[in-house]
Structures are given as C-alpha cells and as structure tokens.
C-alpha positions as a printed Julia matrix, in Angstrom:
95×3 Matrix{Float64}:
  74.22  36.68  -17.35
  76.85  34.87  -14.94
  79.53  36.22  -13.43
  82.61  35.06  -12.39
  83.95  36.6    -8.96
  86.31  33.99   -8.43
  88.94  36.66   -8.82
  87.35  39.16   -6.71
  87.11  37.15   -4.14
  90.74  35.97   -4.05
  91.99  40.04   -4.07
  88.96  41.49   -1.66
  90.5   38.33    0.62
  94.41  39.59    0.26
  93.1   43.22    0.64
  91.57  41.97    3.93
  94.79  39.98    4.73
  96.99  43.01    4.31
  94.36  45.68    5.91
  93.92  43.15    8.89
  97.9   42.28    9.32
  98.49  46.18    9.66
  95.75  46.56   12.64
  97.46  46.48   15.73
  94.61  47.14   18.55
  92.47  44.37   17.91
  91.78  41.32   20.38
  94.66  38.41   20.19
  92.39  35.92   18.54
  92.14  38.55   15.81
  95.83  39.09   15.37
  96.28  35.23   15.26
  93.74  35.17   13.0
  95.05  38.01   10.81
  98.52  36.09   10.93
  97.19  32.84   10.3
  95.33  34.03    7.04
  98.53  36.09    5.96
 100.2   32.79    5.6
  97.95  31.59    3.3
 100.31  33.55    0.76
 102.02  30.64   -0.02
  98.67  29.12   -1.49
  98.3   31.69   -4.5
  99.5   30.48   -7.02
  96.67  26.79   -6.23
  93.75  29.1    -6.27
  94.58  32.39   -8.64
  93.53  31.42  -12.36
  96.06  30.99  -14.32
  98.34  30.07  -11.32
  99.92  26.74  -13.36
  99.92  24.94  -10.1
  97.64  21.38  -10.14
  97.73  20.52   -6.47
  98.29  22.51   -3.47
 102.18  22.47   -1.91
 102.93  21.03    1.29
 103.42  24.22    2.84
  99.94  25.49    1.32
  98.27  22.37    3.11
 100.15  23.12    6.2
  99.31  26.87    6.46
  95.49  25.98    5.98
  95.62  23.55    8.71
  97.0   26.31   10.79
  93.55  28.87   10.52
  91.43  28.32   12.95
  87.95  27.15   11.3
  86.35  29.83   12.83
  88.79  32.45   11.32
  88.76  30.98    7.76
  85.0   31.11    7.6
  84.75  34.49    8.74
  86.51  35.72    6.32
  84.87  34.09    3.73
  81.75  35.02    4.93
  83.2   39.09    4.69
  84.31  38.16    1.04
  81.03  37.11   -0.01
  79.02  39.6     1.49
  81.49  42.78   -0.17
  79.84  42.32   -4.05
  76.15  43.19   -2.62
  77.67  45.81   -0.33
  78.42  47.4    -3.65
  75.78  46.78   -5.26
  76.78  44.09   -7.6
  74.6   40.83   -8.12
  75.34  38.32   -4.94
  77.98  35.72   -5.46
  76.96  32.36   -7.39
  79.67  29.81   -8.4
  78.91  27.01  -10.53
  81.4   24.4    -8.58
C-alpha cells in the first residue's frame, strides 16, 4: 500500500515555518533561516495539490533563491524524518 505524504510534508514544513518564526533565542543563522523559509509563503499555491498554479511566480523563484542551501535542506531533512518519528511507514515518493 503507498502513501502519499506529499501533503504532510507541505503542513509539518509550514508548522515548522510558523513554530520556528516565533522562536526568538536561537543563533542568527537560525532566525535568517526561519525568515528565509517563512517567505516561501508565496510558493503555496505551486506546490499544495490542487493549488491551480502551473509554474512557479517570479516572486516564488526569487524567495527560493533567497534560502540558504543549507537551511532548505535541513528542513527537509526534519520533514522527512517526522512520519517515522510517529510511527508511520518512512516517506517514498514516486517522482
């Protein structure tokens, strides 16, 4: 049986995005990185299902350009981990 976490993902990332904007003591690279991902808002509606948008906006391009790589993949590396953390079956995507 497959799963599709797709849309997980995409909420356990703005849950991050909104727990990590609201975190005040952490290092600056943090903050910037919190920041950084918070302005990946303006990419929803490219990578929620359903979203009606083809191709990513100018301003979606431009605010990924802006995380630092080593921020992005962090974070993606949290949101893949959280399924197994609670004890669903580990993350597969077909594409």
């Amino acid at each position: 049986m497959k799963y599709n976490y797709f849309p997980l993902v995409v909420m356990i990332i703005v849950v991050l995005l909104a727990h990590e904007t609201q975190i005040m003591t952490r290092t600056q690279a943090q903050s910037t990185c919190a920041s950084t991902l918070a302005s990946l808002n303006v990419c929803a509606q490219f990578v929620v299902p359903g979203g009606g948008a083809a191709t990513p906006s100018p301003d979606c391009c431009g605010a990924l350009q802006a995380v630092n790589h080593d921020c992005l993949c962090s974070t993606l590396r949290i949101a893949s981990r959280i399924p197994t953390q609670c004890n669903l079956p580990p993350l597969t995507c077909a594409n």
